[in-house]
VOKEBA-299396 format. One record per residue: x, z, y of N, C-alpha, C, O in turn; residue in one letter; residue number from 1. Coordinates in steps of 0.1 Angstrom, whole numbers, padded with zeros to 4 digits. Each point is the difference from the previous one (the first is absolute). Layout:
N
     n.X     n.Z     n.Y    ca.X    ca.Z    ca.Y     c.X     c.Z     c.Y     o.X     o.Z     o.Y   guke   mise
       X       Z       Y       X       Z       Y       X       Z       Y       X       Z       Y      a    NUM
...
END
This chain:
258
     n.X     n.Z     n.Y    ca.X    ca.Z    ca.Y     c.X     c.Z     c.Y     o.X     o.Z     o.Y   guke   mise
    0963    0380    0971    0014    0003   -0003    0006    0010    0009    0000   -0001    0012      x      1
    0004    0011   -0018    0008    0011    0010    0011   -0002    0006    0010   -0002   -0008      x      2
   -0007    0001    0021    0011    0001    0006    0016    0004   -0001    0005    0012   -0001      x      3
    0002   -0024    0000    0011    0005   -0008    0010    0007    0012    0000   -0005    0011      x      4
    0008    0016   -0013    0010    0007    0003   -0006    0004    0013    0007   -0004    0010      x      5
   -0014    0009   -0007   -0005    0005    0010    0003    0020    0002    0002    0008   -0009      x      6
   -0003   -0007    0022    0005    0013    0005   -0013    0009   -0007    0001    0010    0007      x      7
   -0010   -0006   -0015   -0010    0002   -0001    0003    0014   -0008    0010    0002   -0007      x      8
   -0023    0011    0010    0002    0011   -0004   -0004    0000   -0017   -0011    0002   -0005      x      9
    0023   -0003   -0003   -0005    0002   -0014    0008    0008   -0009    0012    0004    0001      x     10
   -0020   -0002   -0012   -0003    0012   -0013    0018    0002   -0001    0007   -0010   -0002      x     11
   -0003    0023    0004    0009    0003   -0004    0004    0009   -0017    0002    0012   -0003      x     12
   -0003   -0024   -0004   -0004    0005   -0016    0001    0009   -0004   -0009    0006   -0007      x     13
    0023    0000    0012    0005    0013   -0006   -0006    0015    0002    0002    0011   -0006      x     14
   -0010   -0014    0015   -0004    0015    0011   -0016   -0005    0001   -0007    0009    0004      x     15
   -0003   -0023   -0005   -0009    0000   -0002   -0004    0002    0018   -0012    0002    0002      x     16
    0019   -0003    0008   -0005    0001    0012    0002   -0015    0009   -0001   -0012   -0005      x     17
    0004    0016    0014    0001   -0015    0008    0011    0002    0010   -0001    0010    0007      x     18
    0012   -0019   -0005    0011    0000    0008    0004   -0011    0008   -0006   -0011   -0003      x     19
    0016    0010    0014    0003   -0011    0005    0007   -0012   -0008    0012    0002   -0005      x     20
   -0019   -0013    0003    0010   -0009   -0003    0007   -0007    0006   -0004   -0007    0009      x     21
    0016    0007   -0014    0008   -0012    0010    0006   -0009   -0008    0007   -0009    0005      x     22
   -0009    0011   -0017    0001   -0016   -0005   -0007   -0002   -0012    0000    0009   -0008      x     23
   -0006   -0021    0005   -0011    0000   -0016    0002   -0014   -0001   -0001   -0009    0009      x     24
    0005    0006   -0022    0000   -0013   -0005   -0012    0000   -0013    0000    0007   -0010      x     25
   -0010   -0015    0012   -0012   -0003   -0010    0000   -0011   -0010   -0003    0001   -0012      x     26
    0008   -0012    0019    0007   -0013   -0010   -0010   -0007   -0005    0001   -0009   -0007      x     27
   -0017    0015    0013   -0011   -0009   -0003    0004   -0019    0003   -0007   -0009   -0005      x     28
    0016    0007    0013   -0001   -0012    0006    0011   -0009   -0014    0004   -0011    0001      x     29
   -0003    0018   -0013    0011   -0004   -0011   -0009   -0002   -0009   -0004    0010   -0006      x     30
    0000   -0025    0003   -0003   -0009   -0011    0007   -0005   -0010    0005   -0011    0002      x     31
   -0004    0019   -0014    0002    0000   -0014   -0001    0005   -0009   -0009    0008    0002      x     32
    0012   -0005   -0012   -0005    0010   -0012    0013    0013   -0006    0012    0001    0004      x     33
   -0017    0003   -0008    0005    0015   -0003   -0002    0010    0005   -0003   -0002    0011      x     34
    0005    0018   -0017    0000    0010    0010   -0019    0002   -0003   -0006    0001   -0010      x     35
    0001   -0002    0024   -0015    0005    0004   -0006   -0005   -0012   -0008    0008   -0005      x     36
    0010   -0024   -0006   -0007   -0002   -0006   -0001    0002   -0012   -0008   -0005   -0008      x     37
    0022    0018    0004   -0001    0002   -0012    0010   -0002   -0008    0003    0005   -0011      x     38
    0005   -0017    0020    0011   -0011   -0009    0011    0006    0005    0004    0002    0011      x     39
    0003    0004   -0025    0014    0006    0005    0009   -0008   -0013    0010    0006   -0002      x     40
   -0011   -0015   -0006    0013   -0011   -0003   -0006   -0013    0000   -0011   -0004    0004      x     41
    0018   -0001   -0008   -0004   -0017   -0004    0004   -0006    0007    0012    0001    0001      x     42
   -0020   -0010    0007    0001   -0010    0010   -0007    0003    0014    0001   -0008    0009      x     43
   -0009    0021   -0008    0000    0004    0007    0012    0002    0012    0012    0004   -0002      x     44
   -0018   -0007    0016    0006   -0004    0014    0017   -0009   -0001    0012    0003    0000      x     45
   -0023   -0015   -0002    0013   -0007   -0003    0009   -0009    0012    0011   -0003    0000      x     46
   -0023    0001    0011    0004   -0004    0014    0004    0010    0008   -0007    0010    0002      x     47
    0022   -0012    0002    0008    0008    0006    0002   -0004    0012   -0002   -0012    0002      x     48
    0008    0019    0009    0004   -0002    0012    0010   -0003    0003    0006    0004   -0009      x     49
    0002   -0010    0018    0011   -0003    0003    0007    0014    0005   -0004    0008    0009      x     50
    0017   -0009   -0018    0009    0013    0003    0003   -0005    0018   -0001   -0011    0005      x     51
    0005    0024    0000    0003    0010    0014   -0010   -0003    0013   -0001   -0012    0001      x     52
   -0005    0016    0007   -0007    0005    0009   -0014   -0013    0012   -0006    0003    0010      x     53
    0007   -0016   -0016   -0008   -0006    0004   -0014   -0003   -0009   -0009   -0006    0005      x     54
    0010    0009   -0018   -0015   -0003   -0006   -0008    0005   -0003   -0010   -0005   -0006      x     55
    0010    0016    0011   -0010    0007    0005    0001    0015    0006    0005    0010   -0005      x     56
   -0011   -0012    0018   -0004    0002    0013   -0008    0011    0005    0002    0008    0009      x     57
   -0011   -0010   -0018   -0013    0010    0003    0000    0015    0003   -0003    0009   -0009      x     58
    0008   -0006    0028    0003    0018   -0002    0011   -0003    0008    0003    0008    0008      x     59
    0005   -0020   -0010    0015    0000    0002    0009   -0009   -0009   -0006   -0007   -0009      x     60
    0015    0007    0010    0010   -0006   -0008    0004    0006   -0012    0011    0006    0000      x     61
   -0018   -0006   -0010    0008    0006   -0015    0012   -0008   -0005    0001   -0011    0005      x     62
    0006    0015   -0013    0013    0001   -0002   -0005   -0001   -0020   -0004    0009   -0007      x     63
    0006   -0024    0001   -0001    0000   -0014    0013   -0004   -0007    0009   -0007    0003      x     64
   -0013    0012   -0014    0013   -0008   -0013   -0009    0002   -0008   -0007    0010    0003      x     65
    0003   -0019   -0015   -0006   -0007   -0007   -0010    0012   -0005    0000    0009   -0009      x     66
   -0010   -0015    0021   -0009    0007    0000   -0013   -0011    0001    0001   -0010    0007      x     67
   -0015    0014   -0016   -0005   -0009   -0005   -0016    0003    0010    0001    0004    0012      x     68
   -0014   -0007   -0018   -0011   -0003    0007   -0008    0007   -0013   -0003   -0006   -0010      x     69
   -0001    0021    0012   -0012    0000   -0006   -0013   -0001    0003   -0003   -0007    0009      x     70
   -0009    0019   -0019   -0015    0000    0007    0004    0009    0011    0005    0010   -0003      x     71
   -0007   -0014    0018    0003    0007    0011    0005    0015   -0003   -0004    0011    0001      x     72
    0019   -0018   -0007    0016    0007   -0002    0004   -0008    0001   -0004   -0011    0002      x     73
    0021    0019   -0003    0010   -0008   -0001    0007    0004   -0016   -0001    0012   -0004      x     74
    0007   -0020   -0003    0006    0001   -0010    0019   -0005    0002    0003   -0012    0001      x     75
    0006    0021   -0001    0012    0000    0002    0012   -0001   -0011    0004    0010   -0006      x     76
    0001   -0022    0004    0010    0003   -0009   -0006   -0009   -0016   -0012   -0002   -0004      x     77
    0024    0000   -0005   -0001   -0009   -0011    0004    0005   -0008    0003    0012   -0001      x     78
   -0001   -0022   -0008    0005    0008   -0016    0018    0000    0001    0008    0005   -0008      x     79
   -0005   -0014    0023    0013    0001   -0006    0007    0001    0017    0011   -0003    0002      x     80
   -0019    0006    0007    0005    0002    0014   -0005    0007    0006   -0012   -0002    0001      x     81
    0018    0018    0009   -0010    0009    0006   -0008   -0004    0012    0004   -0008    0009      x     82
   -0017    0015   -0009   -0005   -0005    0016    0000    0012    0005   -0001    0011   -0005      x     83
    0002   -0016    0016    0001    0010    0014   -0016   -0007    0012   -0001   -0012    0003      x     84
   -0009    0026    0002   -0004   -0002    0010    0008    0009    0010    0006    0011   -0002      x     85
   -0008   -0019    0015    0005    0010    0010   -0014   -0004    0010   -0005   -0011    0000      x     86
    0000    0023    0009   -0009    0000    0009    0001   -0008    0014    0011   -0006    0000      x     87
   -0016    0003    0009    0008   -0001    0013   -0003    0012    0004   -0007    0007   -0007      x     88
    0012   -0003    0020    0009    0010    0008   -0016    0005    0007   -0008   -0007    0005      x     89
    0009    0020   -0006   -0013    0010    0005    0004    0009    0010    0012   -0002    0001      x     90
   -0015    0009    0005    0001    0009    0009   -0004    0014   -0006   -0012    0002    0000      x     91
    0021    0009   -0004   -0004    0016   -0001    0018    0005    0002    0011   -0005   -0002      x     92
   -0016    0015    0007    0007    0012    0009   -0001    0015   -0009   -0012    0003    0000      x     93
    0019    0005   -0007   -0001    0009   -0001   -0005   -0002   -0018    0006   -0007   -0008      x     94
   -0016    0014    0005   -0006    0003   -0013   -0009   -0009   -0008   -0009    0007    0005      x     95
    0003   -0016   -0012   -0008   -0004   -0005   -0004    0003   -0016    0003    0010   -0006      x     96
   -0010   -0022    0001   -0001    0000   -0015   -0006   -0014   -0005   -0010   -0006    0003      x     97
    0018    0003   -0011   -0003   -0013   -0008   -0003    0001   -0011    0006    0007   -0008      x     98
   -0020   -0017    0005   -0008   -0001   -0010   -0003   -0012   -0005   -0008   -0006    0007      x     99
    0013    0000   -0017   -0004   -0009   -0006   -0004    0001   -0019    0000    0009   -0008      x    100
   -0004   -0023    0008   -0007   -0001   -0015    0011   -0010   -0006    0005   -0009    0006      x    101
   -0002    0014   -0017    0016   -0009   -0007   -0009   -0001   -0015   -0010    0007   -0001      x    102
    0014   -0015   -0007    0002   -0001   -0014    0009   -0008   -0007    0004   -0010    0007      x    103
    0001    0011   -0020    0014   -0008   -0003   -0009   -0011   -0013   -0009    0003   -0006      x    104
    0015   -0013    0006    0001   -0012   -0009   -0004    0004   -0011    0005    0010   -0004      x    105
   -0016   -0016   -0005   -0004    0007   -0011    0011   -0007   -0015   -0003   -0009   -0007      x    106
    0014    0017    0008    0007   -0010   -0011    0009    0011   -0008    0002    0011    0005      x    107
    0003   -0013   -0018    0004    0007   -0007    0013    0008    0001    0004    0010   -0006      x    108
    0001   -0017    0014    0015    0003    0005    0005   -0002    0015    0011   -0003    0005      x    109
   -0025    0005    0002   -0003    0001    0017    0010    0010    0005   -0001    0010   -0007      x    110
    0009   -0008    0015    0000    0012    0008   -0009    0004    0011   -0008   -0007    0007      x    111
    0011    0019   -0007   -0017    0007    0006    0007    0011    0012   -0007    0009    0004      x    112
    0021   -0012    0003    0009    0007    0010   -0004   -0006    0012    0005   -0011   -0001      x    113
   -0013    0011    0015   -0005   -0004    0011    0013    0007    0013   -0002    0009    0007      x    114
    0011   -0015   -0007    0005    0006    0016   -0002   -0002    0010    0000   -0011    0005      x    115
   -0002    0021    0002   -0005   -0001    0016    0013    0007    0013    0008    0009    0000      x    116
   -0012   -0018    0006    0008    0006    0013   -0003   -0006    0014   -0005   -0010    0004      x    117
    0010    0019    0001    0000   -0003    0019    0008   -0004    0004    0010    0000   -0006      x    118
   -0011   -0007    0024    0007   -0001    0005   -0008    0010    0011   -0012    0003    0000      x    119
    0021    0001    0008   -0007    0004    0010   -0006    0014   -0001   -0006    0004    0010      x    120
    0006    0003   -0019   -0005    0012   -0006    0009    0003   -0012    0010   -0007   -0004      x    121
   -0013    0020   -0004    0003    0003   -0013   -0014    0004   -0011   -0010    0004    0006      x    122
    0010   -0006   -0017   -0008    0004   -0008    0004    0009   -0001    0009    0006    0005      x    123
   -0023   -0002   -0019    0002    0017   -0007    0008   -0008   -0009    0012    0001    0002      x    124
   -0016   -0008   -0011    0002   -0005   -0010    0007   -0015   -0004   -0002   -0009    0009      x    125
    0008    0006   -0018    0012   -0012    0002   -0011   -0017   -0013    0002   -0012    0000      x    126
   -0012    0022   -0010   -0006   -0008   -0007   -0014    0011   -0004   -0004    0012    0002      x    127
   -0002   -0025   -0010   -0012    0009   -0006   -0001   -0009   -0012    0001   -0012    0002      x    128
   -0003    0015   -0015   -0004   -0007   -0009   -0013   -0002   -0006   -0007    0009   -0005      x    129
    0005   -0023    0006   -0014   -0007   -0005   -0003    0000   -0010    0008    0003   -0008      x    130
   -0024   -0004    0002   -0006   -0002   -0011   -0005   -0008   -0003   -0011   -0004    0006      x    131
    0018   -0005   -0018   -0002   -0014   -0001   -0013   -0005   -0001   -0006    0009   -0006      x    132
   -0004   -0019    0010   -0008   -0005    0002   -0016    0009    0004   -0011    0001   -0004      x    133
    0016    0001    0010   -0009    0007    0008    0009    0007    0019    0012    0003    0002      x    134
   -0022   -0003    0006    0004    0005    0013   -0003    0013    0002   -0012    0003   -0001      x    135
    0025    0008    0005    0001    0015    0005    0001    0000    0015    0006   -0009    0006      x    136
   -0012    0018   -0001    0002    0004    0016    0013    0007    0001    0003    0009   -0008      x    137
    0004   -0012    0016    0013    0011    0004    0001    0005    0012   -0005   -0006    0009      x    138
    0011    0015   -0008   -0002    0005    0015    0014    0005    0002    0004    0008   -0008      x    139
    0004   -0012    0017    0015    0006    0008    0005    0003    0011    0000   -0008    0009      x    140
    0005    0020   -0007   -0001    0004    0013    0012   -0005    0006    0012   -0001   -0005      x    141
   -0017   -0003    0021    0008   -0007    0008    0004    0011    0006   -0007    0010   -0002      x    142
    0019   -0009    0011    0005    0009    0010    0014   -0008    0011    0004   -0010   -0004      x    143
    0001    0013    0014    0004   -0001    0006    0002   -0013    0005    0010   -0006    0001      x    144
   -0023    0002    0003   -0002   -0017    0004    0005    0001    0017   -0001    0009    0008      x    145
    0008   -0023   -0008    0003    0002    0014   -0006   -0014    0009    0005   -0004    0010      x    146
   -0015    0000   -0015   -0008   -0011    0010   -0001   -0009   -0013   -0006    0002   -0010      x    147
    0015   -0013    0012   -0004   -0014   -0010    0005    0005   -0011    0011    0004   -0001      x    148
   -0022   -0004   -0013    0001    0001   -0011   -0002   -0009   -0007   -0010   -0006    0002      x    149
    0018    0003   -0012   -0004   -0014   -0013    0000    0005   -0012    0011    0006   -0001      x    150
   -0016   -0006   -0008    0001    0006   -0018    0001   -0011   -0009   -0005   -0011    0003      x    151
    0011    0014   -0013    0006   -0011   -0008   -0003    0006   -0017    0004    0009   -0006      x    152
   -0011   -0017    0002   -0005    0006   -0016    0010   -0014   -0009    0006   -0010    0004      x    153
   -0007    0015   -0017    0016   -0011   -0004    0000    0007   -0018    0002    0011   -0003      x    154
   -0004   -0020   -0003    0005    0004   -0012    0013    0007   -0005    0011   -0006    0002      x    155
   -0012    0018   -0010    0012    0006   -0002    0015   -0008   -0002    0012    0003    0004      x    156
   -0018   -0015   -0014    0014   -0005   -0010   -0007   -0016    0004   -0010   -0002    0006      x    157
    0020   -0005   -0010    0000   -0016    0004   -0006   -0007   -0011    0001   -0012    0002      x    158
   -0006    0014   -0012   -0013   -0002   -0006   -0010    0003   -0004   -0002    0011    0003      x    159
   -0010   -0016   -0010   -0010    0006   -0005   -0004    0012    0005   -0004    0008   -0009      x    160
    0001   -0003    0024   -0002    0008    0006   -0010   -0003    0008    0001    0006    0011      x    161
   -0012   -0015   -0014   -0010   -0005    0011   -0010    0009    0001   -0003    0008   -0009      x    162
   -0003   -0009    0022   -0009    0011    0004   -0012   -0010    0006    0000   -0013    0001      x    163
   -0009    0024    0003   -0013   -0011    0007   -0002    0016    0011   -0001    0012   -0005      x    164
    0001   -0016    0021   -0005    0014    0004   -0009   -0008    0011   -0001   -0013    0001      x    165
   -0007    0026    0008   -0013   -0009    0006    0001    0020    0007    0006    0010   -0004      x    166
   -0017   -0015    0016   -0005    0012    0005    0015    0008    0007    0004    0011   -0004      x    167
    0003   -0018    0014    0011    0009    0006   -0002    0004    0012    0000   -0006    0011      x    168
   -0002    0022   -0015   -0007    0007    0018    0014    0009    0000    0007    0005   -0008      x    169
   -0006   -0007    0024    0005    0012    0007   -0003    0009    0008   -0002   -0005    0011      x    170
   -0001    0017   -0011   -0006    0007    0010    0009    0008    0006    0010    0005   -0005      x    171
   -0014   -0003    0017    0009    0012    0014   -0003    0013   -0007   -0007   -0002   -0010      x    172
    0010    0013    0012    0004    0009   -0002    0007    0009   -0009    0011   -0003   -0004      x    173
   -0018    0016    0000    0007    0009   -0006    0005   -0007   -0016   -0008   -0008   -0006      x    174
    0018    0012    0000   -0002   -0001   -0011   -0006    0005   -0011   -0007    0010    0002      x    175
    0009   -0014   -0015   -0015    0010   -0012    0014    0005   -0003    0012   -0004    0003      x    176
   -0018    0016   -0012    0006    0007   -0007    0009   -0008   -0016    0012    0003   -0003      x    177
   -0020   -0011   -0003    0002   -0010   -0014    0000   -0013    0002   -0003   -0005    0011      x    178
    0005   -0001   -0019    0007   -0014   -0001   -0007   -0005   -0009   -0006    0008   -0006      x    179
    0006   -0023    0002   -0005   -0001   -0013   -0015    0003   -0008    0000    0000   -0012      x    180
   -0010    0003    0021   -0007    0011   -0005   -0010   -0009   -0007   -0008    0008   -0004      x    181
    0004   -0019   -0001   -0012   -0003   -0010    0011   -0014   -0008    0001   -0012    0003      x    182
    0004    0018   -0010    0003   -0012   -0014   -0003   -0002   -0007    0005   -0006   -0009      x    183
   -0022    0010    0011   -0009   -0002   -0012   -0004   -0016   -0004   -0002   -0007    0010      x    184
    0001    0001   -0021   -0007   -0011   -0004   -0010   -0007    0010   -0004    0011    0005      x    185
   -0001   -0018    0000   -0011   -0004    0008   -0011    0004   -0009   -0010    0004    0005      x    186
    0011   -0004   -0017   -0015    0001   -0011    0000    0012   -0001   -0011    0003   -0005      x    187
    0022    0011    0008   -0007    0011   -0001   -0010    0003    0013   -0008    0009   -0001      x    188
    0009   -0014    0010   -0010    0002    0009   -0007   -0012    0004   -0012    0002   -0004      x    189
    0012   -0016    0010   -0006   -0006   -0001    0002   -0011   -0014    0010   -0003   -0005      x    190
   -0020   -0002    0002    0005   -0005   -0014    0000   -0019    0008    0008   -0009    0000      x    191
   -0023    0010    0007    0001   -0019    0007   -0003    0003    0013   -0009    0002    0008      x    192
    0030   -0006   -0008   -0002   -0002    0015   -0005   -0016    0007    0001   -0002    0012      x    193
   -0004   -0008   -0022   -0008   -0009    0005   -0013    0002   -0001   -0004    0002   -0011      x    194
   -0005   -0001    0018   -0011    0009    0001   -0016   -0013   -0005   -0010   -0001    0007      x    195
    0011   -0006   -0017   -0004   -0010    0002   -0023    0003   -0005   -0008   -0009   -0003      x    196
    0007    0018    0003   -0012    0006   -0006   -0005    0008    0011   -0012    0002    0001      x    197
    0018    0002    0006   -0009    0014    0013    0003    0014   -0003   -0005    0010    0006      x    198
    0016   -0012   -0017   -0003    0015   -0008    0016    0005   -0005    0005   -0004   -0010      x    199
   -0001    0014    0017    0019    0002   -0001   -0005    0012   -0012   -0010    0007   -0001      x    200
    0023   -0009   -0007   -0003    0010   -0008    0014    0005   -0005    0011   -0005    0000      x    201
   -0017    0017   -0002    0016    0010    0002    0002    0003   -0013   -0007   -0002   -0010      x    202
    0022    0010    0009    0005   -0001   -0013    0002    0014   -0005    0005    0004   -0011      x    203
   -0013    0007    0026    0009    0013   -0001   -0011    0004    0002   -0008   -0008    0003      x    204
    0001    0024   -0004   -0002    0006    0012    0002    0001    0017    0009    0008    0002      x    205
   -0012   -0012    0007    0003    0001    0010   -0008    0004    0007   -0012   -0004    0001      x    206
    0017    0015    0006   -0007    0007    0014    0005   -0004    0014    0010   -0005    0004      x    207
   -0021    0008    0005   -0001   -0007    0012    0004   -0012    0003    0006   -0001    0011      x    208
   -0008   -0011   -0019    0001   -0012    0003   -0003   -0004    0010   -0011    0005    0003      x    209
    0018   -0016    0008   -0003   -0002    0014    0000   -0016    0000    0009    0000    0009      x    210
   -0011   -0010   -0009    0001   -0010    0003    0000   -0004    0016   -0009    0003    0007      x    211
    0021   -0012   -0003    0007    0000    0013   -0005   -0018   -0001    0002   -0007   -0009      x    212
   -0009    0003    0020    0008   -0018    0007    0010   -0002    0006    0005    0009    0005      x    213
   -0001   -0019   -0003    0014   -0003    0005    0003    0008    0019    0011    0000    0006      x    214
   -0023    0004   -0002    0004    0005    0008   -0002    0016    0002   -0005    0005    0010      x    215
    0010    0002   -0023    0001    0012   -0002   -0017    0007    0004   -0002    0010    0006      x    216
   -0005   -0017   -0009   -0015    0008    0000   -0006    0004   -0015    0002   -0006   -0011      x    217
   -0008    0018    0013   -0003    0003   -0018   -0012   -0009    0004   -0005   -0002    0011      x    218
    0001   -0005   -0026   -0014   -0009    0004   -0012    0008   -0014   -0012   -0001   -0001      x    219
    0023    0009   -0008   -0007    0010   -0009    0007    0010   -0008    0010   -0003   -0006      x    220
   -0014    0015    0006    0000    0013   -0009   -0003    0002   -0013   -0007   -0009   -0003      x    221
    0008    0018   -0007   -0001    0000   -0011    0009    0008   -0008    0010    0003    0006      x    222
   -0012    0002   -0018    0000    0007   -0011    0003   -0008   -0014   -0010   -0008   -0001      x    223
    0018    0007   -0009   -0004   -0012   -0011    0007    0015   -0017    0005    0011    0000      x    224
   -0010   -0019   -0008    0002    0006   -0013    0009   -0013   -0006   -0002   -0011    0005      x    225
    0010    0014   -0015    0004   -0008   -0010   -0007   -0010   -0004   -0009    0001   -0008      x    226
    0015   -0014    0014   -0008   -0013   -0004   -0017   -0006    0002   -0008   -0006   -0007      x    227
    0010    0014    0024   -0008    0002    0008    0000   -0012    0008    0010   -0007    0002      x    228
   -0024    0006    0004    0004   -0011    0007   -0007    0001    0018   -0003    0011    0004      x    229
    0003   -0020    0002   -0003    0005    0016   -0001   -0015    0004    0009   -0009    0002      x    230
   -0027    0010    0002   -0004   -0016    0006    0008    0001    0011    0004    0010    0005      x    231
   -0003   -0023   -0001    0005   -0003    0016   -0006   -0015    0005    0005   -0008    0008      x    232
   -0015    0007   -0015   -0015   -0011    0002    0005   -0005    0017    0008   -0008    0004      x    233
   -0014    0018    0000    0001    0001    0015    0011   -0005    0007   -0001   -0007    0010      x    234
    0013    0010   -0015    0013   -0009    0010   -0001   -0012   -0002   -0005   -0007   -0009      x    235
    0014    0004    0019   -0001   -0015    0000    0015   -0005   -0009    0007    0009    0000      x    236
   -0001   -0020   -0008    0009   -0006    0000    0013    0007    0008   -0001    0005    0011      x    237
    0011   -0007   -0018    0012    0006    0003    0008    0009   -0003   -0001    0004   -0012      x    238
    0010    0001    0017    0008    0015   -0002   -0004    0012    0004   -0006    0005    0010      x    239
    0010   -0004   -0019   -0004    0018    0002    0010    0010   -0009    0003   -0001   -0012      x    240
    0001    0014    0022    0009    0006   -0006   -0011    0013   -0003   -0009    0006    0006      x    241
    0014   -0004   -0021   -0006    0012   -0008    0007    0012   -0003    0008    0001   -0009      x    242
   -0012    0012    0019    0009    0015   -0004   -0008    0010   -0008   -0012    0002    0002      x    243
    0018    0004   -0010   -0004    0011   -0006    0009    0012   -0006    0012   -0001   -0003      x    244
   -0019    0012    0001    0010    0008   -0010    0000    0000   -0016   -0011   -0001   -0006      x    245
    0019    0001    0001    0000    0002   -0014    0006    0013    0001    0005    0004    0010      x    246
   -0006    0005   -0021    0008    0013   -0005    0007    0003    0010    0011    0003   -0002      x    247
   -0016   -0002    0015    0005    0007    0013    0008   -0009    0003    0011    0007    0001      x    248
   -0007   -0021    0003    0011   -0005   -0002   -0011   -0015    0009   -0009   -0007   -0004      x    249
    0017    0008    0016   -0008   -0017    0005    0003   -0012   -0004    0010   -0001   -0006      x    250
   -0015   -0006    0008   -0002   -0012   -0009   -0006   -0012    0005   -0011    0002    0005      x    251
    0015   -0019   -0003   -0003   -0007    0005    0000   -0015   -0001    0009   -0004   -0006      x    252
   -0017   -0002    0009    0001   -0014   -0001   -0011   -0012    0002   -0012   -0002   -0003      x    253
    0020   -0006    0008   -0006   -0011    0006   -0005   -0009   -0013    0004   -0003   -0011      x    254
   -0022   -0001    0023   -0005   -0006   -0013   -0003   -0010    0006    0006   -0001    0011      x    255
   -0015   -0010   -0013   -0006   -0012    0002   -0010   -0007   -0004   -0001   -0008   -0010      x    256
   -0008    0011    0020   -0016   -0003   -0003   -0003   -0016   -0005    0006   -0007    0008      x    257
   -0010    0001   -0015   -0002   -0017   -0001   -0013    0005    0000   -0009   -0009   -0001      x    258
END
């Protein structure tokens, strides 16, 4: 099991290099369903946490409103009340960049508006919008952090706005140029991200595919074609974050070996 929220040098999605982190929530330690396993309505993550800042811990004190338990996610918000996560309180100075994995509620009349904000800093950006049942990478640039930072993700409108997000990095430095940059489907590039065969198979062309372990090491390289596939025999059980290009355009996502 990979170490949760640790200071550790990892994959900066957007740029495909490696940066300081100073803050990463993984959420491996969150037992229930939805999100990683596919499940975006129903009765999926139906055990919830107790709303404001004691039920869970892990990293710090998070800050919830009806905010639920997925497959190591969290799922936020109901059909008829908004959720709000808030982080606990990090340390950056100056410039960063935040990266996380969001997707919205798979329902017919979901809203799909994600707001984000700081304390302690300013964003680029005030929201990003989701793509219902399935998880996008987003990336936003931080600036003028003055020591303790907290971020707060929250459904736009006070219903039917649930989300499931997972994978919240912050890294020190400069900022990117773009925001937003892979809204692609998870199935145009990886199609199973539960990896239950040995064998990930992609949904695109992709060049320079890199596969990262949780402590930002490539563990393999590669090349894929359209509905292409790529043994990974060899690893062991676990997470693993998957980068590549599509159509000149990076691209990313966490998968999970069984």
């Amino acid at each position: 099991m990979k170490k949760l929220y640790s200071f550790f040098a990892t994959v900066l999605l957007a740029t495909g290099v490696f940066a300081q982190t100073v803050f990463s929530a993984t959420f491996d330690d969150v037992t229930g369903t939805g999100g990683n396993d596919a499940g975006w309505s129903g009765s999926v993550a139906a055990s919830g946490f107790s709303d404001g800042s004691t039920s869970y811990t892990t990293g710090g004190a998070w800050t919830f409103a009806k905010v639920y338990k997925g497959n190591q996610c969290l799922k936020a918000g109901t059909s008829s009340a908004k959720g709000t996560v808030t982080t606990p309180t990090f340390n950056l100075t100056g410039n960063g960049t935040l990266t996380f994995r969001a997707g919205a509620w798979n329902g017919a009349s979901e809203g799909t508006t994600l707001n984000i904000s700081a304390t302690g800093a300013t964003l680029g950006q005030a929201n990003v919008t989701l793509v219902k049942g399935a998880f996008s990478t987003y990336t936003v640039n931080i600036t003028g952090a003055t020591g303790p930072v907290t971020l707060t993700f929250e459904g736009a409108v006070a219903s039917s706005n649930r989300f499931f997000i997972d994978d919240i990095v912050v890294a020190a430095g400069s900022t990117l140029a773009v925001s937003d940059i892979q809204k692609t489907k998870s199935g145009n590039f990886v199609k199973n991200t539960l990896v239950k065969n040995n064998e990930i198979i992609f949904g695109s062309d992709v060049k320079d595919v890199k596969i990262f372990n949780m402590f930002g090491q490539i563990v393999k390289t590669t090349s894929v074609k359209q509905n292409g596939t790529v043994s990974v025999a060899e690893l062991t059980k676990g997470s693993y974050i998957v980068t590549g290009t599509i159509n000149n355009q990076p691209v990313s996502e966490k998968i999970l070996k069984d």
